[in-house]
Backbone as CSV, one residue per row, in Angstrom:
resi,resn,N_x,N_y,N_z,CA_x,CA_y,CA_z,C_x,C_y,C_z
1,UNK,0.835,-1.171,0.000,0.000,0.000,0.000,0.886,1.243,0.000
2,UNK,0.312,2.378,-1.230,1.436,3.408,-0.867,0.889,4.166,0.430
3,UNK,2.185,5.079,0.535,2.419,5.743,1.849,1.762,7.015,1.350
4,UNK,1.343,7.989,2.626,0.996,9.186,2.016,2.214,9.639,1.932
5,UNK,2.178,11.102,1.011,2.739,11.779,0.627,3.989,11.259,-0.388
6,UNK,3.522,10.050,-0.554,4.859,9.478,-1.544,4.116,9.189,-2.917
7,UNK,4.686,9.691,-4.010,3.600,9.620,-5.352,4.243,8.432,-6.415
8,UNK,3.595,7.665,-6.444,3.184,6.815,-7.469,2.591,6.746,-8.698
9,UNK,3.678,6.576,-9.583,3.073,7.025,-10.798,2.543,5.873,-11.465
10,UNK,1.583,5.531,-12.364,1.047,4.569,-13.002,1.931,4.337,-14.160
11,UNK,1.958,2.981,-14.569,2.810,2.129,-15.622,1.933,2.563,-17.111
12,UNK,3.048,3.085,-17.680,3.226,3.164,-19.070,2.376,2.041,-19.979
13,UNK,2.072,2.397,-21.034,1.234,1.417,-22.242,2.315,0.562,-22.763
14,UNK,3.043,1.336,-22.987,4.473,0.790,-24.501,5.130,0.059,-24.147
15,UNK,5.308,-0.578,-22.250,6.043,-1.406,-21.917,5.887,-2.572,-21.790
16,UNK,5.268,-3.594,-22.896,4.618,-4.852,-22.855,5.512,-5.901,-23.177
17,UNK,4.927,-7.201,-22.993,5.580,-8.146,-23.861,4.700,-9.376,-23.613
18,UNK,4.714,-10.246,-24.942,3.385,-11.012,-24.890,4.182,-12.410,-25.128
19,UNK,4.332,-13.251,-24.389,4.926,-14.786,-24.172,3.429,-15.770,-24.045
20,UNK,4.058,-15.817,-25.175,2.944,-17.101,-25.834,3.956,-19.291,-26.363
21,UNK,2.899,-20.277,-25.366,3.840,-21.074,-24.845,4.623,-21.463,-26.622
22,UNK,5.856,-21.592,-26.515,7.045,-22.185,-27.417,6.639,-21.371,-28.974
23,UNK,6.505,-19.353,-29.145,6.465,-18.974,-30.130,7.349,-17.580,-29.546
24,UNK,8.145,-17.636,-30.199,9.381,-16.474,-30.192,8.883,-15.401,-31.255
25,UNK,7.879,-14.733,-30.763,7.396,-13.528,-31.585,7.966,-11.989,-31.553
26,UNK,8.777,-11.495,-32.743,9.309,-10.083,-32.488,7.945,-9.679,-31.577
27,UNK,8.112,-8.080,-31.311,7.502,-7.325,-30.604,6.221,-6.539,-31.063
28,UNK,4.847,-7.132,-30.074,4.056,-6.533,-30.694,3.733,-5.080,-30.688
29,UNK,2.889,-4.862,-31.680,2.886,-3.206,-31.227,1.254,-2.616,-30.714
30,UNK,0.575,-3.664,-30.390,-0.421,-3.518,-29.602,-0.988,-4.663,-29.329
31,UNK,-1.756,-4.647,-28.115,-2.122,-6.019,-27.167,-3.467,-5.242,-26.342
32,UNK,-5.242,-5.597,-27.316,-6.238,-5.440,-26.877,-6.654,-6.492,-26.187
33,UNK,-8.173,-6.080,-25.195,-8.975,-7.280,-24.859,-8.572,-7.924,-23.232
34,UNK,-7.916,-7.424,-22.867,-7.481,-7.700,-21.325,-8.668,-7.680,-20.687
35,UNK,-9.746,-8.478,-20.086,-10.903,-7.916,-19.833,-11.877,-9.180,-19.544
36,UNK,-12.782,-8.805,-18.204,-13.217,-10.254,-17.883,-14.858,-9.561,-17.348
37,UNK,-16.170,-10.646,-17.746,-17.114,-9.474,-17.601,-17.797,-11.065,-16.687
38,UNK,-18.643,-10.691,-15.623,-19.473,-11.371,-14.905,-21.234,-10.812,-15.612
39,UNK,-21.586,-11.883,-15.920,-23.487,-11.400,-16.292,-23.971,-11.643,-14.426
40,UNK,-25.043,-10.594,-14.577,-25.929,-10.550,-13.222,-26.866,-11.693,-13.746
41,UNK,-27.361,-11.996,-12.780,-28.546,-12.589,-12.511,-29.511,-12.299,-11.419
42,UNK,-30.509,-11.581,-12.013,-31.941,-10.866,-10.938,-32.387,-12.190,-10.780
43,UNK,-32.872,-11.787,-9.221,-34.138,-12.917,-8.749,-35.082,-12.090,-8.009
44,UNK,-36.233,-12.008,-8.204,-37.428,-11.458,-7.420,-37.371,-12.530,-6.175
45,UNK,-37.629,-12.459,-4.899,-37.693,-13.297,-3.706,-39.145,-12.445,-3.216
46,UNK,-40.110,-13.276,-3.091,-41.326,-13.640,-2.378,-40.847,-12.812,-0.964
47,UNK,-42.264,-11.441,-0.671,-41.963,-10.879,0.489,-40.574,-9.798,0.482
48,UNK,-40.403,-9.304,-0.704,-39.331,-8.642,-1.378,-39.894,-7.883,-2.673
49,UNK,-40.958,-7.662,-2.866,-41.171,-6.921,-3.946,-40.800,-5.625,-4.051
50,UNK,-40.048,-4.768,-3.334,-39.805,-3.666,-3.851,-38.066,-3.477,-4.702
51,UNK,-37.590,-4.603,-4.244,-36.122,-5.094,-4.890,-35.982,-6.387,-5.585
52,UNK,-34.994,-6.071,-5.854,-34.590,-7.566,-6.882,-33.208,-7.590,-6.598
53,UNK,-32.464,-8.975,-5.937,-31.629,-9.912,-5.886,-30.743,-9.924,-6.860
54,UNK,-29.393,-9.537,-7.008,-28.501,-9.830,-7.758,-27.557,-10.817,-7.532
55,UNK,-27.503,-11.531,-8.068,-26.053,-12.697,-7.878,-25.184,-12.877,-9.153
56,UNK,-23.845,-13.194,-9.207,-22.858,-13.343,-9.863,-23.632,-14.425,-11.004
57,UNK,-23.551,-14.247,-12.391,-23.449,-15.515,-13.117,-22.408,-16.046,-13.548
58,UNK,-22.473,-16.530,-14.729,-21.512,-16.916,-15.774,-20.156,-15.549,-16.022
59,UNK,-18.675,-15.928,-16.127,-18.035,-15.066,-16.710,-17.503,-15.480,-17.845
60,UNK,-17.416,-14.026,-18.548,-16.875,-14.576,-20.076,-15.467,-13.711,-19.980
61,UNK,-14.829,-13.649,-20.469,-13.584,-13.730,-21.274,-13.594,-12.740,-22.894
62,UNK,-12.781,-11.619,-23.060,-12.872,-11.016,-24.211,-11.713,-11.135,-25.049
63,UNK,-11.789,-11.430,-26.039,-10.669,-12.012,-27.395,-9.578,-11.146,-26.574
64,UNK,-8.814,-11.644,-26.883,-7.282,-10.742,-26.672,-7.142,-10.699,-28.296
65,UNK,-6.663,-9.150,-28.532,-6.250,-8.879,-30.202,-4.515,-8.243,-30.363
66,UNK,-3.728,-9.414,-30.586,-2.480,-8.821,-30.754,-2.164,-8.017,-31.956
67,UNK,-1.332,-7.172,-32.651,-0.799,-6.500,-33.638,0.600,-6.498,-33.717
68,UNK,1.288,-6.364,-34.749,2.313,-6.618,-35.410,3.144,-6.367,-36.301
69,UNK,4.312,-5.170,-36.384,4.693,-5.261,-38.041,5.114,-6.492,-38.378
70,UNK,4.522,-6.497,-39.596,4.843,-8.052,-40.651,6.579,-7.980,-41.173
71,UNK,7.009,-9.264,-41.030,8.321,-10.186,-40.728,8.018,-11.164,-41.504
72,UNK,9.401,-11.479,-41.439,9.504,-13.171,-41.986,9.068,-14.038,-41.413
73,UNK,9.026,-14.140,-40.124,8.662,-15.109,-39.318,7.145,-15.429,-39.610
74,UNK,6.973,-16.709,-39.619,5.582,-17.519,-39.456,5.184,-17.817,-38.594
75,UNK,5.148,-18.134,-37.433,5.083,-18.865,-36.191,3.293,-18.808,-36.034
76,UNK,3.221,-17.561,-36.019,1.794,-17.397,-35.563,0.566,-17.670,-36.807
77,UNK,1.806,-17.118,-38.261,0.455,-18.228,-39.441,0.326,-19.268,-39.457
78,UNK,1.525,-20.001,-38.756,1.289,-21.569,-39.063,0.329,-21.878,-37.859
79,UNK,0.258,-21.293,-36.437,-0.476,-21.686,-35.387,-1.993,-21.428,-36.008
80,UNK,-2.368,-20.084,-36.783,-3.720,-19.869,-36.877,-4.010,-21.073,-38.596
81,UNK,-3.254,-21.303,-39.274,-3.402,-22.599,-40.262,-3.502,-23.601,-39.748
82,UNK,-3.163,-24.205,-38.483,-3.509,-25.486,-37.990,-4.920,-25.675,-37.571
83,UNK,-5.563,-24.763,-37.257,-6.858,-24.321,-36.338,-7.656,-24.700,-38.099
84,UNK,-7.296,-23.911,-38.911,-8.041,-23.962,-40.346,-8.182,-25.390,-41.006
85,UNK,-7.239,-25.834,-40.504,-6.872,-27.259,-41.054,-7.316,-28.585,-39.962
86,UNK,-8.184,-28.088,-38.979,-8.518,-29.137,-38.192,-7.597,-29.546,-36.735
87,UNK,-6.552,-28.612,-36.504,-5.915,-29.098,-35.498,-5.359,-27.922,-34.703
88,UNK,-6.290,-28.148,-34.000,-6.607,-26.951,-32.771,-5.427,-27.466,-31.417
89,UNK,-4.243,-26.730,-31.279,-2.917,-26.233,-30.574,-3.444,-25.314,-29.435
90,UNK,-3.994,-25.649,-28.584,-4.025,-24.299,-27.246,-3.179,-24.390,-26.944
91,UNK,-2.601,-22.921,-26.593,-1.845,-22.234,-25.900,-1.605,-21.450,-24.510
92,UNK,-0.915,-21.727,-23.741,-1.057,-20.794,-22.524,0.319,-19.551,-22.826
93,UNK,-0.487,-18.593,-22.170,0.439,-17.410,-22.479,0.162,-16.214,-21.168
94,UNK,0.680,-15.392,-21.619,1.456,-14.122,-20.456,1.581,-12.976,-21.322
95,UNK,0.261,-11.354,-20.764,0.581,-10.228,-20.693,2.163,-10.253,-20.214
96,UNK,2.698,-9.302,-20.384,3.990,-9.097,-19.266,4.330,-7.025,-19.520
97,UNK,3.329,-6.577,-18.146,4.254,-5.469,-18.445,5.874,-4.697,-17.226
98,UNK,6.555,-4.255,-18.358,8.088,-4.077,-17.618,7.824,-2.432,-16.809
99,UNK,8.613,-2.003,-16.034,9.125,-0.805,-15.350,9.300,0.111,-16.570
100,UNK,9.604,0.972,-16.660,9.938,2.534,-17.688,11.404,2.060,-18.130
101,UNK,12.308,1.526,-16.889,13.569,1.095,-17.603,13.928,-0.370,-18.251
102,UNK,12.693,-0.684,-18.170,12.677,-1.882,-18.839,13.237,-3.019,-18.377
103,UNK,13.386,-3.234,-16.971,14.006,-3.992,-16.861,13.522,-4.926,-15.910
104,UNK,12.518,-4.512,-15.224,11.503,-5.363,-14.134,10.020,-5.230,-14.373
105,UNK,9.697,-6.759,-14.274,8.459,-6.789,-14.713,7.478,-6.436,-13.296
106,UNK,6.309,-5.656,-13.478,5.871,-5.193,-12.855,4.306,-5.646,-12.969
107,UNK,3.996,-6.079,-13.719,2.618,-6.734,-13.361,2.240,-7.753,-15.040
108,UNK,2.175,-8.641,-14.762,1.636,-9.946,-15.412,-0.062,-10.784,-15.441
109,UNK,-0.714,-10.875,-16.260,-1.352,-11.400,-16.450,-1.327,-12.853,-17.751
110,UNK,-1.859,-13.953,-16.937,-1.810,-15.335,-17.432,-2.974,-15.789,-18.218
111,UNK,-3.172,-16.174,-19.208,-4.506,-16.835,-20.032,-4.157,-17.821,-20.044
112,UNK,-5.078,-18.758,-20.275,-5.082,-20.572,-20.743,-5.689,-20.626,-21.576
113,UNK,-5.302,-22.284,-22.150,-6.135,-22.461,-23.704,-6.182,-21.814,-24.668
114,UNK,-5.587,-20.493,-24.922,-5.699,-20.155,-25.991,-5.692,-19.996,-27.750
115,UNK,-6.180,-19.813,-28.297,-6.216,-20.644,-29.697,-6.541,-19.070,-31.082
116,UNK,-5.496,-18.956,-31.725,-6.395,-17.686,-32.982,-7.327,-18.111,-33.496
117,UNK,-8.505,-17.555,-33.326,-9.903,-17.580,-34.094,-10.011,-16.573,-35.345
118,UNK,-8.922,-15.658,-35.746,-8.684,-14.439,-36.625,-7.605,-13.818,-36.809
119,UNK,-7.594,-14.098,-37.726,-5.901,-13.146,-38.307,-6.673,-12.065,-39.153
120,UNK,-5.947,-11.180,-39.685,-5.860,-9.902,-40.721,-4.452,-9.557,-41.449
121,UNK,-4.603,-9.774,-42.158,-3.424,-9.263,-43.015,-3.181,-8.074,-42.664
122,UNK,-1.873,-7.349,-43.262,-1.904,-5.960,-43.559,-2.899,-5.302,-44.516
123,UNK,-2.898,-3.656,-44.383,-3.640,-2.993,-45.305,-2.328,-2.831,-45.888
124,UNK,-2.485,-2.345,-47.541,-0.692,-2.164,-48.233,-1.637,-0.364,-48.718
125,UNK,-1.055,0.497,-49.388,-1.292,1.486,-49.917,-0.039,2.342,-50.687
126,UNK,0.042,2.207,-51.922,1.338,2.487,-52.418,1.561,3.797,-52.085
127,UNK,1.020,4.839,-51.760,1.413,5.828,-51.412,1.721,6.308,-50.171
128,UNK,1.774,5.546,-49.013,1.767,5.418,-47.404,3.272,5.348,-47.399
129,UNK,3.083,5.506,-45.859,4.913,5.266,-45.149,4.561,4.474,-43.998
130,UNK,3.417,3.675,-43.741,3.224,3.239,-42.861,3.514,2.221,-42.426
131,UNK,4.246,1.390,-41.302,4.588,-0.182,-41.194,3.310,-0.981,-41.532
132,UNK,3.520,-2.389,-42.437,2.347,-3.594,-42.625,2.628,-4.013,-41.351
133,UNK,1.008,-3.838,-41.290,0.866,-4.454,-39.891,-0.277,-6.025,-39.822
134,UNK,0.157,-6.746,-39.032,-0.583,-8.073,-39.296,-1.753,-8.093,-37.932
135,UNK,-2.774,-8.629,-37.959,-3.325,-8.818,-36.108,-3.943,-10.240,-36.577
136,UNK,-4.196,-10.846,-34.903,-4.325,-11.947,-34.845,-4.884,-11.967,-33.390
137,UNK,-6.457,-12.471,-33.715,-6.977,-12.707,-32.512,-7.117,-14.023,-31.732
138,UNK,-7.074,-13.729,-30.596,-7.390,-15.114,-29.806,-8.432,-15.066,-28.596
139,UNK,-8.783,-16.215,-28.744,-9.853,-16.693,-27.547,-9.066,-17.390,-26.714
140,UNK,-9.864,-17.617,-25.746,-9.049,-18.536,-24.349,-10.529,-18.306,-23.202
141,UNK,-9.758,-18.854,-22.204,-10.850,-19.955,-21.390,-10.321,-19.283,-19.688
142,UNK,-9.748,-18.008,-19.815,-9.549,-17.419,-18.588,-8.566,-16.808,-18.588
143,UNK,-8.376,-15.828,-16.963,-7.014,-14.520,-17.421,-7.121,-14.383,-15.571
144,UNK,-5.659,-14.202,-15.168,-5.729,-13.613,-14.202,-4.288,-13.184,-13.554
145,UNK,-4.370,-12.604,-13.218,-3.425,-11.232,-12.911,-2.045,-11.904,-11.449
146,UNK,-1.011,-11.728,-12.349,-0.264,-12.951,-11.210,0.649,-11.774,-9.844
147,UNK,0.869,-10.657,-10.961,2.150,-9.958,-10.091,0.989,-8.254,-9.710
């Protein structure tokens, strides 16, 4: 817990890194979808009519959407071609974000099962200066926050 009068600054966006199990992926350049939603469930209870009862339901899980300038490397077309081709590879993997100096990781989040349900190519435009960028989404089966 911080102390008073001692200021704490909040962690940077740009300091990520995404470890996904046995794929050595250069560096992405964005990492959506961190995000976990509980549905309510109302119950009217007898002798209670002026309220209604909320309890926790079902939680879901929101795609994580990585991005990418496009490389030589395949790793992640061949993972989302296996899925196309009948042979579904889950993966467990790791948010990881570092300190400002990059050198200590400062808070981590873990998914399981995960699997690409969506890739995107780059957009190309001959008149741009912009990096091709590739994304590739994934589903998974839970997330939770280790550090």
């Amino acid at each position: 817990m911080a102390q008073t009068g001692v200021r704490v600054d909040p962690y940077v966006n740009f300091n990520f890194l995404v470890e996904l199990d046995g794929i050595a992926q250069a560096s992405f350049t964005e990492c959506s979808g961190i995000e976990s939603v509980t549905e309510v469930v109302e119950n009217r209870e007898g002798g209670h009519n002026t309220t209604v009862r909320k309890a926790p339901g079902k939680t879901t899980y929101s795609d994580i959407t990585l991005k990418w300038g496009l490389t030589d490397s395949t790793e992640l077309w061949e993972w989302r071609q296996s899925i196309i081709e009948g042979r579904v590879r889950r993966k467990n993997g790791s948010i990881v974000v570092y300190d400002l100096a990059n050198r200590t990781e400062v808070v981590r989040w873990n998914f399981v099962n995960a699997w690409p349900t969506k890739w995107e190519g780059p957009a190309f435009n001959a008149t741009g200066h912009e990096i091709a960028v590739e994304t590739l989404v994934l589903v998974h089966e839970g997330i939770v926050r280790a550090v």
